[in-house]
Structure formats: C-alpha cells, structure tokens
MOPAC internal coordinates of N, CA, C and O (Angstrom, degrees):
PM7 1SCF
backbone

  N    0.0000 0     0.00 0     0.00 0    0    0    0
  C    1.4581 1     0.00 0     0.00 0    1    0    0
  C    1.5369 1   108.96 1     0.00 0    2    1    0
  O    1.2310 1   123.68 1   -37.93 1    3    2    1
  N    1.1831 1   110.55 1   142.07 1    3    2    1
  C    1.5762 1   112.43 1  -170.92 1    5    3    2
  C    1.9933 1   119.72 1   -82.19 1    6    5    3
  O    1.2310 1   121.06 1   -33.67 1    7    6    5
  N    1.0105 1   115.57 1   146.33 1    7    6    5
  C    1.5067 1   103.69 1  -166.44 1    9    7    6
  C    1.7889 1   109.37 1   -62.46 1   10    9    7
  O    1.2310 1   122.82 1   -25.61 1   11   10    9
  N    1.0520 1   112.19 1   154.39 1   11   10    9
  C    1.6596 1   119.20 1   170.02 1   13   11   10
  C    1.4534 1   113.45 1   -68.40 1   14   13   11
  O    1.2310 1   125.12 1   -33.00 1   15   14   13
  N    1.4241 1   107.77 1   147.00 1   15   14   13
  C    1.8809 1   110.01 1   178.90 1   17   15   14
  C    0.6001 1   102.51 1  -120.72 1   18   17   15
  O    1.2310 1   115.84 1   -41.58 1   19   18   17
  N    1.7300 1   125.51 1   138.42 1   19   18   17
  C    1.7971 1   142.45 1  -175.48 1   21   19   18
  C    1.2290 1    83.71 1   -86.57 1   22   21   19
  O    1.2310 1   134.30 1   -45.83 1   23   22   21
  N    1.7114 1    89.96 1   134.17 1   23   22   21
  C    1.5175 1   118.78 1   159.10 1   25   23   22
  C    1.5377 1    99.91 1   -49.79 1   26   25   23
  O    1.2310 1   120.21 1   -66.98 1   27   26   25
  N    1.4966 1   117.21 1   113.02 1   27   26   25
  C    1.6380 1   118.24 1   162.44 1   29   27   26
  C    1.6849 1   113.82 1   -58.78 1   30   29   27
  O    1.2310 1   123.50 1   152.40 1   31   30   29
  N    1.1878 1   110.90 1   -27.60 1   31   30   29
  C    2.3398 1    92.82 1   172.97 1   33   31   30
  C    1.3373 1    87.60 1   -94.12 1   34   33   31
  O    1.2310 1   103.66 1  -175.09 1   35   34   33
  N    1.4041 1   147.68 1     4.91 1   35   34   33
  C    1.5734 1    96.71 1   154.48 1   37   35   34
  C    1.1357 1   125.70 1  -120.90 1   38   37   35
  O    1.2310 1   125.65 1  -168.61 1   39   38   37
  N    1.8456 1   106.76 1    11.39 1   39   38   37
  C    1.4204 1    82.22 1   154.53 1   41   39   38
  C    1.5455 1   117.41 1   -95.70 1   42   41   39
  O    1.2310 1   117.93 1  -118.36 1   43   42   41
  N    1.2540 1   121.56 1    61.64 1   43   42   41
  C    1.6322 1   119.26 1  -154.73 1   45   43   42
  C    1.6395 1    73.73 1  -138.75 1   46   45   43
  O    1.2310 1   111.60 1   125.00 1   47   46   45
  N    1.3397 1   133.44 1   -55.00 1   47   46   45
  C    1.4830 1   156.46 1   155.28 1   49   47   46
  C    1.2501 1   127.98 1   -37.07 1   50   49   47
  O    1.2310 1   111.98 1   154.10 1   51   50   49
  N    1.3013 1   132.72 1   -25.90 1   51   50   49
  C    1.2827 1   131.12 1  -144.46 1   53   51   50
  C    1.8351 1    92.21 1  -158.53 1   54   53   51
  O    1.2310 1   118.05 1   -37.95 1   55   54   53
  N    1.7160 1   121.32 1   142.05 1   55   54   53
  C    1.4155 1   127.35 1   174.64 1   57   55   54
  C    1.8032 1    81.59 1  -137.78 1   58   57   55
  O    1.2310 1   132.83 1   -20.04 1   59   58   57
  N    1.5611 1    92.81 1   159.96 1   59   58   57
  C    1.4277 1   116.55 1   173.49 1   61   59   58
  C    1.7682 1   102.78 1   -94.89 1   62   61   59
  O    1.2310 1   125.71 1   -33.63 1   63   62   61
  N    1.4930 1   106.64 1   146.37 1   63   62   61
  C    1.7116 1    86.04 1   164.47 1   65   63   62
  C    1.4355 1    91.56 1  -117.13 1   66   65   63
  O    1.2310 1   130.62 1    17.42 1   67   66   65
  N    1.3624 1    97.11 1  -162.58 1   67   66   65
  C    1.8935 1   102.42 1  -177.11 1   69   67   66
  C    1.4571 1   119.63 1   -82.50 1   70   69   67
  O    1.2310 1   133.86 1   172.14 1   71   70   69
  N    1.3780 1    90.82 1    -7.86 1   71   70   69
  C    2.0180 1    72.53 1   179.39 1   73   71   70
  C    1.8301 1   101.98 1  -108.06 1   74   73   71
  O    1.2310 1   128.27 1  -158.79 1   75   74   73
  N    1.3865 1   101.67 1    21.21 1   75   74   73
  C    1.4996 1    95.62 1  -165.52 1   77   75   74
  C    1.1949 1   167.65 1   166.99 1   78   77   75
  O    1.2310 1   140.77 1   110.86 1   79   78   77
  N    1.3056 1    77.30 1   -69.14 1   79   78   77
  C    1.5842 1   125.46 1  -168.73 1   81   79   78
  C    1.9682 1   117.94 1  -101.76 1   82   81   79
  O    1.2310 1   134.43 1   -65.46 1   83   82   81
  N    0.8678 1    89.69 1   114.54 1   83   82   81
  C    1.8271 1   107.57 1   179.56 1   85   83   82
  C    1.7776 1    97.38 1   -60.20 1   86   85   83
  O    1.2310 1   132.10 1   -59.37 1   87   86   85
  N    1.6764 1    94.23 1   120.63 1   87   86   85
  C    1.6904 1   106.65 1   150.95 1   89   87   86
  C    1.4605 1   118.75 1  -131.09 1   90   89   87
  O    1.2310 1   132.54 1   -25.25 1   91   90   89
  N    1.1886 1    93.38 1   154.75 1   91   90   89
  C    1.9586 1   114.86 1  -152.16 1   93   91   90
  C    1.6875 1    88.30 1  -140.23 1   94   93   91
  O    1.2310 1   133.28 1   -26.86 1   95   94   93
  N    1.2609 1    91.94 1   153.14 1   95   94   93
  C    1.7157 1   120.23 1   176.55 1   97   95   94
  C    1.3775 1   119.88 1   -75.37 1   98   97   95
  O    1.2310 1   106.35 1   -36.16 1   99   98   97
  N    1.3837 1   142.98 1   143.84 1   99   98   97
  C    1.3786 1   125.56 1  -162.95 1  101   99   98
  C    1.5238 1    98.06 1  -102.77 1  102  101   99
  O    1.2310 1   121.09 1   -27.49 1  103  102  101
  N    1.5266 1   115.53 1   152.51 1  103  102  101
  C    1.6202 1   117.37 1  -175.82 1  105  103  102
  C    1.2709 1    87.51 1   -79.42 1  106  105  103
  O    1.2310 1   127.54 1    -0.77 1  107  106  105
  N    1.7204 1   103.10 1   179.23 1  107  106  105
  C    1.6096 1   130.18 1   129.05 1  109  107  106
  C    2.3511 1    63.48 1   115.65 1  110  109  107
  O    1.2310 1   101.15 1  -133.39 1  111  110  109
  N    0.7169 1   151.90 1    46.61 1  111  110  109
  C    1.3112 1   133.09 1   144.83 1  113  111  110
  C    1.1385 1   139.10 1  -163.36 1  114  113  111
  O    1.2310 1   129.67 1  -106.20 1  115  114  113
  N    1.5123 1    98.97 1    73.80 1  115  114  113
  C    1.3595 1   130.36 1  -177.75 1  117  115  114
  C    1.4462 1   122.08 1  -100.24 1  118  117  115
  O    1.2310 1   130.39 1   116.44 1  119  118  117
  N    1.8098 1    97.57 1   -63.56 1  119  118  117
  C    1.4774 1   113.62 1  -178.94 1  121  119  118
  C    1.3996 1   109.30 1  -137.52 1  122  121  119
  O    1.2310 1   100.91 1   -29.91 1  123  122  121
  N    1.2947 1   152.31 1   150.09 1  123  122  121
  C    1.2466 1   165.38 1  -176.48 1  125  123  122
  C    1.2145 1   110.20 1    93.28 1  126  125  123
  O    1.2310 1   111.40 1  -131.88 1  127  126  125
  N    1.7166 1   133.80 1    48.12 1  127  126  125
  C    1.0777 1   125.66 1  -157.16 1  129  127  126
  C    1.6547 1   112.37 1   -82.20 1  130  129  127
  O    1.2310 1   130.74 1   150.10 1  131  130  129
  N    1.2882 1    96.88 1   -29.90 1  131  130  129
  C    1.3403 1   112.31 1  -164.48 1  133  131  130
  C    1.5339 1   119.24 1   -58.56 1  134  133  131
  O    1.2310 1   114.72 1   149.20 1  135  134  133
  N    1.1644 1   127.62 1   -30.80 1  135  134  133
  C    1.4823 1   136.18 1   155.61 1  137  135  134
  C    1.4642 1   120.21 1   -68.21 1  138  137  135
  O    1.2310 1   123.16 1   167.22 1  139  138  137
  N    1.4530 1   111.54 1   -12.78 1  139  138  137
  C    1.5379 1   102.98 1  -163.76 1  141  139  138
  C    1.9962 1    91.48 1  -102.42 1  142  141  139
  O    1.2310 1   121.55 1   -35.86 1  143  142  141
  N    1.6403 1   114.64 1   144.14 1  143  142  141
  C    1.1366 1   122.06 1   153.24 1  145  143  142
  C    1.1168 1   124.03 1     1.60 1  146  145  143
  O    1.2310 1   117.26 1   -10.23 1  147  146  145
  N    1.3212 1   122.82 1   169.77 1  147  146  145
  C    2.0381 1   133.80 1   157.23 1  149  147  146
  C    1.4954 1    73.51 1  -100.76 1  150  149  147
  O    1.2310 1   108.21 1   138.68 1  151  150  149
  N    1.2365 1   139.63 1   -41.32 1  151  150  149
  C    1.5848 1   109.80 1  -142.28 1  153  151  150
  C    1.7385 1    97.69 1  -103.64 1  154  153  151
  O    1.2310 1   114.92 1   165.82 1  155  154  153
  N    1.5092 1   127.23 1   -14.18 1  155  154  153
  C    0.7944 1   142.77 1   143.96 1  157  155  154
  C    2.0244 1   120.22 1   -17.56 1  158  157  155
  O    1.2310 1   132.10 1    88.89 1  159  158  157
  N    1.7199 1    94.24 1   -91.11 1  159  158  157
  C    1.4643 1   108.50 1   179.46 1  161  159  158
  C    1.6841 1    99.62 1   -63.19 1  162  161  159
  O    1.2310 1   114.43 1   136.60 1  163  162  161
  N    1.2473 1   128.16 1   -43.40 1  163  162  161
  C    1.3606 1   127.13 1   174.20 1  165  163  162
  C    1.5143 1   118.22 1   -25.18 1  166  165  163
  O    1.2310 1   123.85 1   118.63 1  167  166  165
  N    1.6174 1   110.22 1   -61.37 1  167  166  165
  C    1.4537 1   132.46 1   166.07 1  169  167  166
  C    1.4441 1   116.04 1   -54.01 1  170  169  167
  O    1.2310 1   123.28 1   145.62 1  171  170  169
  N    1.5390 1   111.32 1   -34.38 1  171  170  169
  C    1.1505 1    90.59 1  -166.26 1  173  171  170
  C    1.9587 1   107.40 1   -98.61 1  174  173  171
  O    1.2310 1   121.47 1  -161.21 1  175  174  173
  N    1.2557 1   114.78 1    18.79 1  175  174  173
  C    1.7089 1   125.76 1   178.70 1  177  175  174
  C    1.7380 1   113.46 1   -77.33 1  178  177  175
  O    1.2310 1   128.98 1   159.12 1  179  178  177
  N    2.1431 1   100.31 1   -20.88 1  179  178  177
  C    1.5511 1   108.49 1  -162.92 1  181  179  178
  C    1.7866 1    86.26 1   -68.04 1  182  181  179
  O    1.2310 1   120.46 1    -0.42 1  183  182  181
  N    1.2061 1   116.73 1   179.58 1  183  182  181
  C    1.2762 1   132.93 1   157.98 1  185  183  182
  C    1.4422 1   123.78 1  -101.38 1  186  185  183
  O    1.2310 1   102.56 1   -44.62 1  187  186  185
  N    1.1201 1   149.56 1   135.38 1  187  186  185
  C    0.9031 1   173.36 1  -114.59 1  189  187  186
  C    1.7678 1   133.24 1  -136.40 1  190  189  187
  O    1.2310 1   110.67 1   -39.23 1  191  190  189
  N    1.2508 1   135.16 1   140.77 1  191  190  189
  C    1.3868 1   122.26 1  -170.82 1  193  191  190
  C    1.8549 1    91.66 1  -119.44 1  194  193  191
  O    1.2310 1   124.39 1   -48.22 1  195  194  193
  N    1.5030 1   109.17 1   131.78 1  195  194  193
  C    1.3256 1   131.26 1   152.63 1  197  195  194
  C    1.6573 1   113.92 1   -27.57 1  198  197  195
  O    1.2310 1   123.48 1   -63.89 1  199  198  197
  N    0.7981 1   110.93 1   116.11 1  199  198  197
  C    1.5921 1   117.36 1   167.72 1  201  199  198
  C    1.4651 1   104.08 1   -57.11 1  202  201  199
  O    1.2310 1   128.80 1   -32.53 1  203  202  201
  N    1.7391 1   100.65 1   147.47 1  203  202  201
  C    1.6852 1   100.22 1   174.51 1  205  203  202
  C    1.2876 1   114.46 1   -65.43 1  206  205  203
  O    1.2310 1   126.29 1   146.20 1  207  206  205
  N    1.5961 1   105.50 1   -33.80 1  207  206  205
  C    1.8096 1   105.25 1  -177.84 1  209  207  206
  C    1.3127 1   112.91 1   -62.56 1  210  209  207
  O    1.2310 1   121.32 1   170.19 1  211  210  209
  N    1.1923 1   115.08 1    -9.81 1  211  210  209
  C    1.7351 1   115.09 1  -164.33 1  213  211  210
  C    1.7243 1   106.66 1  -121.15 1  214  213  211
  O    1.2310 1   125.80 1  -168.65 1  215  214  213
  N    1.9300 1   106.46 1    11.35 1  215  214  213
  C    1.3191 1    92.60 1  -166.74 1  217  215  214
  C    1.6989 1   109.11 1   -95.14 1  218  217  215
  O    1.2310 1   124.87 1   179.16 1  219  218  217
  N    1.5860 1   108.25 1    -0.84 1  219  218  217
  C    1.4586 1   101.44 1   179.58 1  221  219  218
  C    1.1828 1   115.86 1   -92.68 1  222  221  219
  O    1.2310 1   114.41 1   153.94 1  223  222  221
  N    1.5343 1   128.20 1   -26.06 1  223  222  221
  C    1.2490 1   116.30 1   159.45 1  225  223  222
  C    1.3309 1   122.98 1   -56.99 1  226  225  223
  O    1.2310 1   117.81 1   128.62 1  227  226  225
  N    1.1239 1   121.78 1   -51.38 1  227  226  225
  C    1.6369 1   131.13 1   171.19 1  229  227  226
  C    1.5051 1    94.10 1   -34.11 1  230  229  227
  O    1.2310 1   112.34 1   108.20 1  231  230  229
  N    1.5776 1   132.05 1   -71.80 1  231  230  229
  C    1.4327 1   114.85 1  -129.64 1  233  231  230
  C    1.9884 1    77.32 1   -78.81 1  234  233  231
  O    1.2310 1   121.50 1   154.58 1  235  234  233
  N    1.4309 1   114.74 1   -25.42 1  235  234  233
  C    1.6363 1   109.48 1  -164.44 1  237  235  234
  C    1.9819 1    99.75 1   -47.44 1  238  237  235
  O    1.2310 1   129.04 1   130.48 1  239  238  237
  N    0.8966 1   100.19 1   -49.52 1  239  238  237
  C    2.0652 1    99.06 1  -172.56 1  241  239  238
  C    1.5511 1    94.91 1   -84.58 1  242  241  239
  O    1.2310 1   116.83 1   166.39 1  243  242  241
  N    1.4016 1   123.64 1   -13.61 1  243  242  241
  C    1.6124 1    89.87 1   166.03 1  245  243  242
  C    1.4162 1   115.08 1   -95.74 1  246  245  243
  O    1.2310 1   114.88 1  -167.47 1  247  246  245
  N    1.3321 1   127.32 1    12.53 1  247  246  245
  C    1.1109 1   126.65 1  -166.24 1  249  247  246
  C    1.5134 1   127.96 1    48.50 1  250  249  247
  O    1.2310 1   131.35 1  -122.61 1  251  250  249
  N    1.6128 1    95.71 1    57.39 1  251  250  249
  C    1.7929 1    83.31 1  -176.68 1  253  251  250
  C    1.4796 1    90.94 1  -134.13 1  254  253  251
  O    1.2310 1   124.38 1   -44.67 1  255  254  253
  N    1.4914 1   109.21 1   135.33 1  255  254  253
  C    1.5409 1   138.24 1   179.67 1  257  255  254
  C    1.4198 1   104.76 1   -21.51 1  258  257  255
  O    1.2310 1   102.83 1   -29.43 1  259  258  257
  N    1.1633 1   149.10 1   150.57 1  259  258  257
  C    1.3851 1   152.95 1   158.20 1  261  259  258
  C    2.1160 1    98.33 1   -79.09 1  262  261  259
  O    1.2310 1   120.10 1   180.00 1  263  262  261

C-alpha cells in the first residue's frame, strides 16, 4: 500500500504541541481591520486549540495516527 500525503495547507496551518494537541491560527485578521477593536485583533494574534469535532479531520490530512 502506498504511503499517505499531508495535506500541504495544513501543514502550513496547523503545529503539533507536546502533549498532543493541534494549534491553528485564529480567523477574522487579515483585512477589515479598521472597524475591529485594539482588544479585538489583540485576542485574535493568541493561537488557538482545534476543536474535538474538528480534530479527526485535521489529524486525517496531517497524517497522524488516531
């Protein structure tokens, strides 16, 4: 059987940490800044943890074991 290929945008998207757990970048702060908060875009610079509902697709294109 031939080996599996990581989705190239997510691993461009997505880091492993050590205990696990998938972190991802938060939307909404790219473009339209100008209406949004300081404390707003501030919040949105932290990084973020993968939802459980969203963590098996994630690990499916990064190829990591269930």
């Amino acid at each position: 059987m031939p080996k599996m290929k990581t989705n190239s945008s997510a691993k461009k998207r997505f880091s492993l940490t050590g205990t696990g757990k998938i972190k991802r970048k938060c939307a909404f702060k790219s473009h339209i800044l100008t209406k949004k908060t300081t404390k707003q875009k501030r919040n949105l610079t932290q990084a973020a943890l993968v939802d459980k509902a969203d963590m098996g697709n994630v690990k499916r294109m990064l190829c990591i074991g269930k």
